[in-house]
PyMOL CGO cylinders between C-alpha atoms (Angstrom):
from pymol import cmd
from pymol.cgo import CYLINDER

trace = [
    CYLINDER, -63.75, -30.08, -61.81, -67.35, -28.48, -62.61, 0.3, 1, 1, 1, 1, 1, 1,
    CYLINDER, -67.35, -28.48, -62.61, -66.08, -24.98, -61.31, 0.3, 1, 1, 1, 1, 1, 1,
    CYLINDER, -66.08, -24.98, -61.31, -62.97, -25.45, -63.60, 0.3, 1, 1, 1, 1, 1, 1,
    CYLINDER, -62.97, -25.45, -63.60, -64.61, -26.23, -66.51, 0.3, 1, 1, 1, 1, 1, 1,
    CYLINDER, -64.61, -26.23, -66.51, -67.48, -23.64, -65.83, 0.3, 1, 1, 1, 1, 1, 1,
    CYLINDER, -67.48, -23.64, -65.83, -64.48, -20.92, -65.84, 0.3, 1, 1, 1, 1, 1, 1,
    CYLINDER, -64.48, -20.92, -65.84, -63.32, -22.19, -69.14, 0.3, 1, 1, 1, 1, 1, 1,
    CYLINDER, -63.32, -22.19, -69.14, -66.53, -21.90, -70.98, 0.3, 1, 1, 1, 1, 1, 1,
    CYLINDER, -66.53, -21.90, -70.98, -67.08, -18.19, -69.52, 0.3, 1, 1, 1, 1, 1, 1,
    CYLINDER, -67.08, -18.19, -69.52, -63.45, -17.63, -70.72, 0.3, 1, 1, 1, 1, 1, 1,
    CYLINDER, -63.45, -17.63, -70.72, -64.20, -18.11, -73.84, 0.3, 1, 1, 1, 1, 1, 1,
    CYLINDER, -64.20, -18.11, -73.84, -66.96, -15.93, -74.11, 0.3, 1, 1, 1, 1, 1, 1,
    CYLINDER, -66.96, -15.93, -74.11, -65.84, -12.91, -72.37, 0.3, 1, 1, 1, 1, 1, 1,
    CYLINDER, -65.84, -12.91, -72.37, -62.13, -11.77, -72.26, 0.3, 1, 1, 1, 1, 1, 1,
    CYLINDER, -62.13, -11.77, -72.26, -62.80, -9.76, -69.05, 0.3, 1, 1, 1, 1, 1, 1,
    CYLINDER, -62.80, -9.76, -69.05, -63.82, -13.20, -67.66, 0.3, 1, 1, 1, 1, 1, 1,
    CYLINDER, -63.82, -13.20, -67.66, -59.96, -14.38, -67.44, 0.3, 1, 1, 1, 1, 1, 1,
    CYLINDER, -59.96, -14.38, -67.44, -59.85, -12.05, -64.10, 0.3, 1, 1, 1, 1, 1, 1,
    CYLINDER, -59.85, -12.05, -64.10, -62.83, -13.94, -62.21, 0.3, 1, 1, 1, 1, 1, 1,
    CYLINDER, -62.83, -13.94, -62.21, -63.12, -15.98, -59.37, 0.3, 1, 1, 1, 1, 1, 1,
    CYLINDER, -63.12, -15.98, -59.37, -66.16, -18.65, -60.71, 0.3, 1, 1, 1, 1, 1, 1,
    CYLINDER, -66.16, -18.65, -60.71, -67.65, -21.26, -58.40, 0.3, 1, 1, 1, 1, 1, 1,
    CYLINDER, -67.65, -21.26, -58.40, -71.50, -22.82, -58.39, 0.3, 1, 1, 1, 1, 1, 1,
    CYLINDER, -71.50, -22.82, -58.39, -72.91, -21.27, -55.31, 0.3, 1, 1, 1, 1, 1, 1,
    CYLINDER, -72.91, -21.27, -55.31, -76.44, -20.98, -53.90, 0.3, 1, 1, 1, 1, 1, 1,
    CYLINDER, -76.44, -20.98, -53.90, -77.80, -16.88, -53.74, 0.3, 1, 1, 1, 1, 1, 1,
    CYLINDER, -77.80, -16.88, -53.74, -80.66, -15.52, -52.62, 0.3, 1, 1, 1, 1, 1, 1,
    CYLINDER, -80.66, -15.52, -52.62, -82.64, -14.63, -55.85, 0.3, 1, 1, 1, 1, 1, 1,
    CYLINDER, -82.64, -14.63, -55.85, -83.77, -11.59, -54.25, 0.3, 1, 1, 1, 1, 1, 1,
    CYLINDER, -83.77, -11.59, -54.25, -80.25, -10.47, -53.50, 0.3, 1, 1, 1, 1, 1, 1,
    CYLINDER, -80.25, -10.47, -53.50, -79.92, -10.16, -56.90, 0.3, 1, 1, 1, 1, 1, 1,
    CYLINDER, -79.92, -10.16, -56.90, -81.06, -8.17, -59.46, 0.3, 1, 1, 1, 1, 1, 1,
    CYLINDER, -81.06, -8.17, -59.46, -82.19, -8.42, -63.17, 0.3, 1, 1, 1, 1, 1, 1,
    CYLINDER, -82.19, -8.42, -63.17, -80.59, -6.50, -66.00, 0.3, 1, 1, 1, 1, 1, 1,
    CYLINDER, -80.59, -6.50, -66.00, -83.05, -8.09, -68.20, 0.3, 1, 1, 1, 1, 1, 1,
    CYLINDER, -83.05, -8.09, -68.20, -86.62, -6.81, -67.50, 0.3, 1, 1, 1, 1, 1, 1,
    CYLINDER, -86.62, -6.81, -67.50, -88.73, -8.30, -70.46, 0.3, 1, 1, 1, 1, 1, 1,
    CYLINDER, -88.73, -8.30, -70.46, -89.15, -12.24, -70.61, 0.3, 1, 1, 1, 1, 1, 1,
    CYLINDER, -89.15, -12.24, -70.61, -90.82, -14.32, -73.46, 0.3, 1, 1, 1, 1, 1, 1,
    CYLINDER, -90.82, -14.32, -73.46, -93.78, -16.55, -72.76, 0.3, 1, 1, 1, 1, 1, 1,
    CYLINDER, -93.78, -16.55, -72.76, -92.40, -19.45, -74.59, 0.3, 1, 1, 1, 1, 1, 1,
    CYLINDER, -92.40, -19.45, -74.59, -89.38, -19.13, -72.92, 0.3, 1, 1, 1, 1, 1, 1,
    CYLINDER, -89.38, -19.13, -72.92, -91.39, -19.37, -69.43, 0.3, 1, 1, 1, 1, 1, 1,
    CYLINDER, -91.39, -19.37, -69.43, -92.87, -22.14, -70.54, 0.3, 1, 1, 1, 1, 1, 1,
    CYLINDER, -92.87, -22.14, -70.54, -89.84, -24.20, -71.40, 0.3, 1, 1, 1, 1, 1, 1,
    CYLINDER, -89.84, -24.20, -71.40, -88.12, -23.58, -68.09, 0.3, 1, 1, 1, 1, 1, 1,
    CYLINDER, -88.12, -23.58, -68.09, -90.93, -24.64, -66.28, 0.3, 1, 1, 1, 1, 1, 1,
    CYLINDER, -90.93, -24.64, -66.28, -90.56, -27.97, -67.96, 0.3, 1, 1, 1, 1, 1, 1,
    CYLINDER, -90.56, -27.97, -67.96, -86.82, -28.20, -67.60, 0.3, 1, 1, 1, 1, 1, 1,
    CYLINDER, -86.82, -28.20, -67.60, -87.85, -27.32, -63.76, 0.3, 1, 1, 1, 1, 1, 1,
    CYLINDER, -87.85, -27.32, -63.76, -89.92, -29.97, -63.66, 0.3, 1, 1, 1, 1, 1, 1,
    CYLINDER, -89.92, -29.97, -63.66, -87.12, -32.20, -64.74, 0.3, 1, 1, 1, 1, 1, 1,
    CYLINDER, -87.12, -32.20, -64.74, -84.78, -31.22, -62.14, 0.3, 1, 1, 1, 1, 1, 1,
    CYLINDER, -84.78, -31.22, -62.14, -87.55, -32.59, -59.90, 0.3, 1, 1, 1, 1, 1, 1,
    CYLINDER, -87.55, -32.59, -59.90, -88.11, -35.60, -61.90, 0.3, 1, 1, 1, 1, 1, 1,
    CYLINDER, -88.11, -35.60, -61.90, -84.39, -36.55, -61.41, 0.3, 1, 1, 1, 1, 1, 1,
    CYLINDER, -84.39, -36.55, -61.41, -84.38, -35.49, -57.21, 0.3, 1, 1, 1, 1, 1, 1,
    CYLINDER, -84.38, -35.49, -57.21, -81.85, -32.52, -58.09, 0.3, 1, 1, 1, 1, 1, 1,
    CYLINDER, -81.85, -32.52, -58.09, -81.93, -29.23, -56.85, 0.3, 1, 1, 1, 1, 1, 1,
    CYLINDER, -81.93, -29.23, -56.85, -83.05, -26.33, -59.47, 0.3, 1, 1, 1, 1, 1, 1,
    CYLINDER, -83.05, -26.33, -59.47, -80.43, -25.61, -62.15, 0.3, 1, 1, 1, 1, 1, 1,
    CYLINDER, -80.43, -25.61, -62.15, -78.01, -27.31, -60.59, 0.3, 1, 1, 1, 1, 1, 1,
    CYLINDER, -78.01, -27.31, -60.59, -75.03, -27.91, -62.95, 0.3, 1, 1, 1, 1, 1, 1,
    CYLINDER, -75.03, -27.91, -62.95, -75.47, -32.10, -64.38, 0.3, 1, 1, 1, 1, 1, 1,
    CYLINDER, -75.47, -32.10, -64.38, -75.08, -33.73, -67.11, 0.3, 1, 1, 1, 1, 1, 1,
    CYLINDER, -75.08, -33.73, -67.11, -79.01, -34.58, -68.70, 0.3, 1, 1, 1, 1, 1, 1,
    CYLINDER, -79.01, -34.58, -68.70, -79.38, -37.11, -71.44, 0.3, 1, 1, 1, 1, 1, 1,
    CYLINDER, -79.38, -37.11, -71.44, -82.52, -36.34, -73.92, 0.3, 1, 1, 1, 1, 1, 1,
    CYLINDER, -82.52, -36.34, -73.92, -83.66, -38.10, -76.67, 0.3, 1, 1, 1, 1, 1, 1,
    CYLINDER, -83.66, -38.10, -76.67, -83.71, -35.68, -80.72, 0.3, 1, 1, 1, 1, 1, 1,
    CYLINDER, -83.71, -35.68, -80.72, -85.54, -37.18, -83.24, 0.3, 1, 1, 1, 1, 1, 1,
    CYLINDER, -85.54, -37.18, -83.24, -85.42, -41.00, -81.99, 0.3, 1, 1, 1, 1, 1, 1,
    CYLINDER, -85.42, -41.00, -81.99, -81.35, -40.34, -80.93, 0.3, 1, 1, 1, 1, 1, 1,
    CYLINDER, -81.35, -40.34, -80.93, -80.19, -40.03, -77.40, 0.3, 1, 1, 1, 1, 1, 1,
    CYLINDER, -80.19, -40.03, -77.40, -77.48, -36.99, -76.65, 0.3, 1, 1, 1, 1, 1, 1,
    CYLINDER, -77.48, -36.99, -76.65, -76.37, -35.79, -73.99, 0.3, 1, 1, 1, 1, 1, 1,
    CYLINDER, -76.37, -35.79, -73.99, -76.11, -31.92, -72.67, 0.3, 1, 1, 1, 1, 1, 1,
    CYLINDER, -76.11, -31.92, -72.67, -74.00, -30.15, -69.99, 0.3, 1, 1, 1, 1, 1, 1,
    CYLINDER, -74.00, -30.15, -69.99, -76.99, -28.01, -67.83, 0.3, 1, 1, 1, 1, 1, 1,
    CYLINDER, -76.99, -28.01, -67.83, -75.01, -24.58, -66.95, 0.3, 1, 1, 1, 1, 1, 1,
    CYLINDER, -75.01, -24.58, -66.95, -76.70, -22.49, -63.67, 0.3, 1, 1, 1, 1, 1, 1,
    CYLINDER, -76.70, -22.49, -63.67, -78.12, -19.30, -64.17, 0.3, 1, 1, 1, 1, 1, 1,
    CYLINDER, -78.12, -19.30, -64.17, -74.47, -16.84, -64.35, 0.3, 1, 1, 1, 1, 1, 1,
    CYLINDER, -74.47, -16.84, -64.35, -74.38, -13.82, -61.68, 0.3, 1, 1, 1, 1, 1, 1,
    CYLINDER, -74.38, -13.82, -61.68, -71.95, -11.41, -61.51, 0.3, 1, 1, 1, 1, 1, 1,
    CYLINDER, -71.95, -11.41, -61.51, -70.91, -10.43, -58.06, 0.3, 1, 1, 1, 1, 1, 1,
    CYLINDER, -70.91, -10.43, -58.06, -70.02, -7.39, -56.34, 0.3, 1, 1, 1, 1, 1, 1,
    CYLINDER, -70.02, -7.39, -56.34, -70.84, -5.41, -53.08, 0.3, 1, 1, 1, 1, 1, 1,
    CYLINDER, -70.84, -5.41, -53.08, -74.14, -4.65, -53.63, 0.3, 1, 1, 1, 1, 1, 1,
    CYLINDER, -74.14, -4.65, -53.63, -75.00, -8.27, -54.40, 0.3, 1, 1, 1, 1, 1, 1,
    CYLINDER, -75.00, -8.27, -54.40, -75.19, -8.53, -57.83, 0.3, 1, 1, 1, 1, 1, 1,
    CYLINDER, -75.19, -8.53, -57.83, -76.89, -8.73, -61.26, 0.3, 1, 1, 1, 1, 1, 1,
    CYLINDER, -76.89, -8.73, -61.26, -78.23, -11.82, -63.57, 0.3, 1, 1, 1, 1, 1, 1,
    CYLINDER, -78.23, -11.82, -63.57, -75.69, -12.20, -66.48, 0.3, 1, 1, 1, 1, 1, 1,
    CYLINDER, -75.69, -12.20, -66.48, -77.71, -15.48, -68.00, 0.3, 1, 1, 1, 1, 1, 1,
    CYLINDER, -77.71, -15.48, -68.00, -80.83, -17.13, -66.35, 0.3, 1, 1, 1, 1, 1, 1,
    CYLINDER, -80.83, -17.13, -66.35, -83.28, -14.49, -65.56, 0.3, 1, 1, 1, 1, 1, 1,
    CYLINDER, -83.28, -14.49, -65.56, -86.20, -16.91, -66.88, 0.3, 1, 1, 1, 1, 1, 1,
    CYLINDER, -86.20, -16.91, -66.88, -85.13, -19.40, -64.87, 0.3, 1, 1, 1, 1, 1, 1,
    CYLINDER, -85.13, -19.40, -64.87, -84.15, -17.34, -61.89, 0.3, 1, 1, 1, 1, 1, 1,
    CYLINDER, -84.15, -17.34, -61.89, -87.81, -15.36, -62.76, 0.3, 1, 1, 1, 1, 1, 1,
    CYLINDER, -87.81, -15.36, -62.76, -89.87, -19.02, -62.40, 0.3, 1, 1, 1, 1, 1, 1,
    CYLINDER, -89.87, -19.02, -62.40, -88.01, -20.00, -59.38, 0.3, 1, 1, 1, 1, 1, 1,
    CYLINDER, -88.01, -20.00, -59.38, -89.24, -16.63, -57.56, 0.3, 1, 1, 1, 1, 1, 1,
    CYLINDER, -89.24, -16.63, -57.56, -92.83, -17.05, -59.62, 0.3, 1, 1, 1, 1, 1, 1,
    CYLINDER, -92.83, -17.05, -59.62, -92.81, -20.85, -57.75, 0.3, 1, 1, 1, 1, 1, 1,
    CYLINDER, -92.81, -20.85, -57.75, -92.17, -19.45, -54.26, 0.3, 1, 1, 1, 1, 1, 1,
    CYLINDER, -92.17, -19.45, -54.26, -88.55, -20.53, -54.25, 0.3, 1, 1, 1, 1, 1, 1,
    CYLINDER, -88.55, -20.53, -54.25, -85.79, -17.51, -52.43, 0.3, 1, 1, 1, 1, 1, 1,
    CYLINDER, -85.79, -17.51, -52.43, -82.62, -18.91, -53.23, 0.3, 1, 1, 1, 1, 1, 1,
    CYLINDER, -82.62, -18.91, -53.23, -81.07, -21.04, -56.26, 0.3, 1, 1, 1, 1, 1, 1,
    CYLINDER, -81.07, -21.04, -56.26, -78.01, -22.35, -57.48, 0.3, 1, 1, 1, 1, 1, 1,
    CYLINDER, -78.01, -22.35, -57.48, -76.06, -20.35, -59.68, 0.3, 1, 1, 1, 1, 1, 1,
    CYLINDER, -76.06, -20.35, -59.68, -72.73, -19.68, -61.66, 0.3, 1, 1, 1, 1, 1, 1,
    CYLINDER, -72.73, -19.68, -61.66, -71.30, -16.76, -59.27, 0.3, 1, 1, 1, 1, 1, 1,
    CYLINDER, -71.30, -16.76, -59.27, -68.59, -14.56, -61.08, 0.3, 1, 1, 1, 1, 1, 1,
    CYLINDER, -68.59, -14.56, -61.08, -66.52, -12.14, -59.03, 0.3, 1, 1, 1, 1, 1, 1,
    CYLINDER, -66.52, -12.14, -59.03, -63.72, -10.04, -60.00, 0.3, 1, 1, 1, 1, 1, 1,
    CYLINDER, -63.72, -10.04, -60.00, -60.60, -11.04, -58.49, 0.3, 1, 1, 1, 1, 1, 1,
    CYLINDER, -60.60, -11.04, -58.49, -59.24, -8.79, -55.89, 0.3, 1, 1, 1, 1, 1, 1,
    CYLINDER, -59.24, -8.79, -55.89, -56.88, -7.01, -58.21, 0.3, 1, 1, 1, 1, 1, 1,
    CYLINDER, -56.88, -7.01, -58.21, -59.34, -6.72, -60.67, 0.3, 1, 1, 1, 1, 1, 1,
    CYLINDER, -59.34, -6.72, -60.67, -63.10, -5.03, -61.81, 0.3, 1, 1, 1, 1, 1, 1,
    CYLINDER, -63.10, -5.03, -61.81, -65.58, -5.90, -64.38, 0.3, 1, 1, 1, 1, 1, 1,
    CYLINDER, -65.58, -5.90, -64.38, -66.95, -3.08, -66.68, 0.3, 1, 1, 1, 1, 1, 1,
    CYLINDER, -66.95, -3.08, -66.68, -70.59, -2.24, -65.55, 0.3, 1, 1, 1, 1, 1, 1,
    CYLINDER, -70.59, -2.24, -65.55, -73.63, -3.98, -66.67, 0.3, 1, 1, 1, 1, 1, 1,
    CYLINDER, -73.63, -3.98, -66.67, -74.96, -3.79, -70.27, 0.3, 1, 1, 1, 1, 1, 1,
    CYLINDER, -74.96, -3.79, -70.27, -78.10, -2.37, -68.94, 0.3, 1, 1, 1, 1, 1, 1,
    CYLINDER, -78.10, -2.37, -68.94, -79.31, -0.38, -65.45, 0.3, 1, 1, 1, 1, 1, 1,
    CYLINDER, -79.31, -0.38, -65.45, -80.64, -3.19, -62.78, 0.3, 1, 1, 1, 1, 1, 1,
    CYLINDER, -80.64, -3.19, -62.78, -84.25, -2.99, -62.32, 0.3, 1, 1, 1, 1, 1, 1,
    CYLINDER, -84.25, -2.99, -62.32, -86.17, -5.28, -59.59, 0.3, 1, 1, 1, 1, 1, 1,
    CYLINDER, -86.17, -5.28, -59.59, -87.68, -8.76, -59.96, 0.3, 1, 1, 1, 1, 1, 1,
    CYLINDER, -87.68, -8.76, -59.96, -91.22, -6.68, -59.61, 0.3, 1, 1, 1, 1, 1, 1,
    CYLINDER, -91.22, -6.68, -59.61, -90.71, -4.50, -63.04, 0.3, 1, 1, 1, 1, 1, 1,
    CYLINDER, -90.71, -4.50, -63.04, -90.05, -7.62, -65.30, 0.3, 1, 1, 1, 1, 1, 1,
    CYLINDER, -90.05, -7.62, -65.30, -93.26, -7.83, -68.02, 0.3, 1, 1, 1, 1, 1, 1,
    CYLINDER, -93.26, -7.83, -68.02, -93.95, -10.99, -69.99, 0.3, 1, 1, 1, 1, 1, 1,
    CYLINDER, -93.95, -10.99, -69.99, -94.69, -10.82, -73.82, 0.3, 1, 1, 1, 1, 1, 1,
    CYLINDER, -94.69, -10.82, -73.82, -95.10, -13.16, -76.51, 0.3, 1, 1, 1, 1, 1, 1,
    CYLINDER, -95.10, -13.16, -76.51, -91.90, -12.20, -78.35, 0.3, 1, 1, 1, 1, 1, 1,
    CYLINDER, -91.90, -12.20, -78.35, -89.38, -9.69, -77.84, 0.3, 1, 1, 1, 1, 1, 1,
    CYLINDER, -89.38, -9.69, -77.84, -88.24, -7.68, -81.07, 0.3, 1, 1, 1, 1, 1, 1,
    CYLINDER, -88.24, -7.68, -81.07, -84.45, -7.39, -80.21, 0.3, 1, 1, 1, 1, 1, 1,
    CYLINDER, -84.45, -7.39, -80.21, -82.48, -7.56, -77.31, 0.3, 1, 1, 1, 1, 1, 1,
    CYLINDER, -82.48, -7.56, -77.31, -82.45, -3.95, -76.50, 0.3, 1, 1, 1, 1, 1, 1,
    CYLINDER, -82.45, -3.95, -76.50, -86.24, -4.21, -75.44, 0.3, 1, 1, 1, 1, 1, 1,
    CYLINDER, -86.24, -4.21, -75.44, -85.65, -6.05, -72.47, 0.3, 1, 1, 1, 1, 1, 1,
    CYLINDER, -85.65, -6.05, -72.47, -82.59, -3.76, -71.19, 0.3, 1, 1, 1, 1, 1, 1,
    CYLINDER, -82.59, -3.76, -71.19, -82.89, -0.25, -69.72, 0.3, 1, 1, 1, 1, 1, 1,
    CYLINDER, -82.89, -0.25, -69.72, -80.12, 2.08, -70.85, 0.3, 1, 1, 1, 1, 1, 1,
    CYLINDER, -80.12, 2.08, -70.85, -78.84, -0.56, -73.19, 0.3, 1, 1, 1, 1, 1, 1,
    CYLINDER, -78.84, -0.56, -73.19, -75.18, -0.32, -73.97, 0.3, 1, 1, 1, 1, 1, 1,
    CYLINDER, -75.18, -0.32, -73.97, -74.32, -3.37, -76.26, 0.3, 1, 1, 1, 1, 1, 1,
    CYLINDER, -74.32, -3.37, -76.26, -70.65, -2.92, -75.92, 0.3, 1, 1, 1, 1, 1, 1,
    CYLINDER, -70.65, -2.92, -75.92, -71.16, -4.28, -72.09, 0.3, 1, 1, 1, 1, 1, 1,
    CYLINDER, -71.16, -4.28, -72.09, -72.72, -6.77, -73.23, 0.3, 1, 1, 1, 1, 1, 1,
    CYLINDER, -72.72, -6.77, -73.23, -72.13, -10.40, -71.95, 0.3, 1, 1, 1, 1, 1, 1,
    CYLINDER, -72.13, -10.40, -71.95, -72.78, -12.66, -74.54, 0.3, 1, 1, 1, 1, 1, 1,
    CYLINDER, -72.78, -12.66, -74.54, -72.46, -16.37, -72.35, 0.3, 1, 1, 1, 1, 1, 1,
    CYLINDER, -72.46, -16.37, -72.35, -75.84, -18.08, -73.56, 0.3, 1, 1, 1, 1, 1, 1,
    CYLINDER, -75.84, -18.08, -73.56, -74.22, -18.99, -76.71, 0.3, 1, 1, 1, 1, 1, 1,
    CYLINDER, -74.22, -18.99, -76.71, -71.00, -20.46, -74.85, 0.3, 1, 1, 1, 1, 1, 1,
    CYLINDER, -71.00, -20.46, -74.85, -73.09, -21.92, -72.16, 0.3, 1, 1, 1, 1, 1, 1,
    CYLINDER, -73.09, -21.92, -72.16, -75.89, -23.19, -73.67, 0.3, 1, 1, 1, 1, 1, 1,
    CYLINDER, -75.89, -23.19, -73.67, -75.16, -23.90, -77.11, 0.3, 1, 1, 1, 1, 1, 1,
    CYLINDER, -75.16, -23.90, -77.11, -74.23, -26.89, -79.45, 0.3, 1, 1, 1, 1, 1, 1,
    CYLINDER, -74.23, -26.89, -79.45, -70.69, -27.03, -77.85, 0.3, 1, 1, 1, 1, 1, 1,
    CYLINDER, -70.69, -27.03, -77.85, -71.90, -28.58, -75.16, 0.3, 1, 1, 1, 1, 1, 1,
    CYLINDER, -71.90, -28.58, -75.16, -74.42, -31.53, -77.12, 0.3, 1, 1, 1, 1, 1, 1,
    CYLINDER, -74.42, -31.53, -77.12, -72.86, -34.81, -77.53, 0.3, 1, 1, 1, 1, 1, 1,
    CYLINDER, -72.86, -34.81, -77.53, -73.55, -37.59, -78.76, 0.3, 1, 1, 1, 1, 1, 1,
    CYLINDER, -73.55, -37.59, -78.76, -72.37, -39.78, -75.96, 0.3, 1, 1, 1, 1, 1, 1,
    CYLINDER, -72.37, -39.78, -75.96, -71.56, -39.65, -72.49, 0.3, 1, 1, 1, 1, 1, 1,
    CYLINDER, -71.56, -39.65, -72.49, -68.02, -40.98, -73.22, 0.3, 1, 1, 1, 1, 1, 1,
    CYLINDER, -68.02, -40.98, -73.22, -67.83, -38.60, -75.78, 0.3, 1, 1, 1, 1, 1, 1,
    CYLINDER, -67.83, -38.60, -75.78, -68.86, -35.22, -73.63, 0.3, 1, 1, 1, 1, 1, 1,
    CYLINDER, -68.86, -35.22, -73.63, -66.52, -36.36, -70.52, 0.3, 1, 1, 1, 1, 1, 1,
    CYLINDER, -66.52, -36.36, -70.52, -63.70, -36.61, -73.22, 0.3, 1, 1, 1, 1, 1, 1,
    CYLINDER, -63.70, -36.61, -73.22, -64.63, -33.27, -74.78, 0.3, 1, 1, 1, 1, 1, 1,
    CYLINDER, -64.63, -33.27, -74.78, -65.18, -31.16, -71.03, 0.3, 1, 1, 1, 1, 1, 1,
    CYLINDER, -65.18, -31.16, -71.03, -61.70, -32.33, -70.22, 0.3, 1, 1, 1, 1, 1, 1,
    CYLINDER, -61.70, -32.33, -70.22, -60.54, -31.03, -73.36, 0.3, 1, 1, 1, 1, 1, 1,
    CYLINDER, -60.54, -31.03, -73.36, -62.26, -27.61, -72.47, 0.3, 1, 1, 1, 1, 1, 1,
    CYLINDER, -62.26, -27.61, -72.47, -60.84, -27.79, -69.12, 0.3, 1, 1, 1, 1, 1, 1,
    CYLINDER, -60.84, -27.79, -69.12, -56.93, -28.72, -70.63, 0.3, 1, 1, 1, 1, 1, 1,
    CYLINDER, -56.93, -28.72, -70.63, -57.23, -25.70, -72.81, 0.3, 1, 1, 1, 1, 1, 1,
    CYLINDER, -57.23, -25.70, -72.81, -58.09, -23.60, -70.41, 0.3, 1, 1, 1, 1, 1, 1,
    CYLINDER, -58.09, -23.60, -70.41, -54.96, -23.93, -68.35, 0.3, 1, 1, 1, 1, 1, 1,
]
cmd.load_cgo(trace, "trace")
């Protein structure tokens, strides 16, 4: 059901993402390349935490789960969504996750698991909102100023915009009851 429900959310984010084949997948991070080349400090820092939770629970990085943390004395839970990866015949590029996918590489790790997106046979996605660079050209600064500073050749009409689908409040509940009932909801929609 994860791979259903992981199609759903991307649906809903990117019309273009109703001709994909989705499933959780382990890639080598090196056969895959970033669009994003600039990554925030802060940012770095908070995945190395949540990778240090993965290990804490015995799971493999970024592995899609359920996590239950606690918000101002209140426990709620949160669906954890892989890094996203579009897929084609040269490999492919980082959609969503290049921190993550950045402090796997920066920890010695070669391959992770990830939300692999592939056009279906009869169809093709648009290119990338920005030109691939390599793993070696990403810089680290405090803050970026907008999004087109970490792209090169920045087209924001390409643009992919999961993080907010995928990582956002619609996937915070308040119970674990209450985020089954709600993913199954997604899913029925979907269909």
């Amino acid at each position: 059901m994860i791979d259903e429900l992981l199609h759903a959310l991307l649906r809903r984010c990117w019309p273009e993402y109703t001709l994909a084949e989705v499933s959780v997948a382990e890639h080598r991070i090196d056969g895959v390349r970033p669009i994003a080349l600039v990554v925030e400090d802060h940012r770095l820092r908070r995945v190395d935490r949540m990778l240090a939770g993965y290990r804490e629970a015995g799971l493999a990085p970024f592995v899609p789960a359920l996590a239950r943390d606690r918000v101002g004395g209140t426990d709620r839970f949160r669906v954890l969504v892989p890094p996203v990866v579009e897929c084609n015949g040269s490999g492919g590029h980082v959609v969503d996750g290049t921190h993550r996918l950045y402090t796997l590489l920066r920890h010695g790790v070669e391959a992770a698991t990830v939300l692999a997106v592939a056009p279906r046979p009869d169809a093709s996605f648009p290119p990338p909102a920005g030109r691939p660079g390599a793993w070696e050209d990403i810089t680290s600064v405090a803050k970026k100023r907008d999004r087109k500073e970490g792209f090169q050749d920045f087209d924001p009409a390409l643009f992919r915009p999961v993080a907010p689908y995928l990582s956002g409040g619609d996937l915070v509940f308040a119970s674990e009851q209450d985020c089954r009932h709600q993913l199954e909801m997604i899913v029925k929609e979907s269909r």
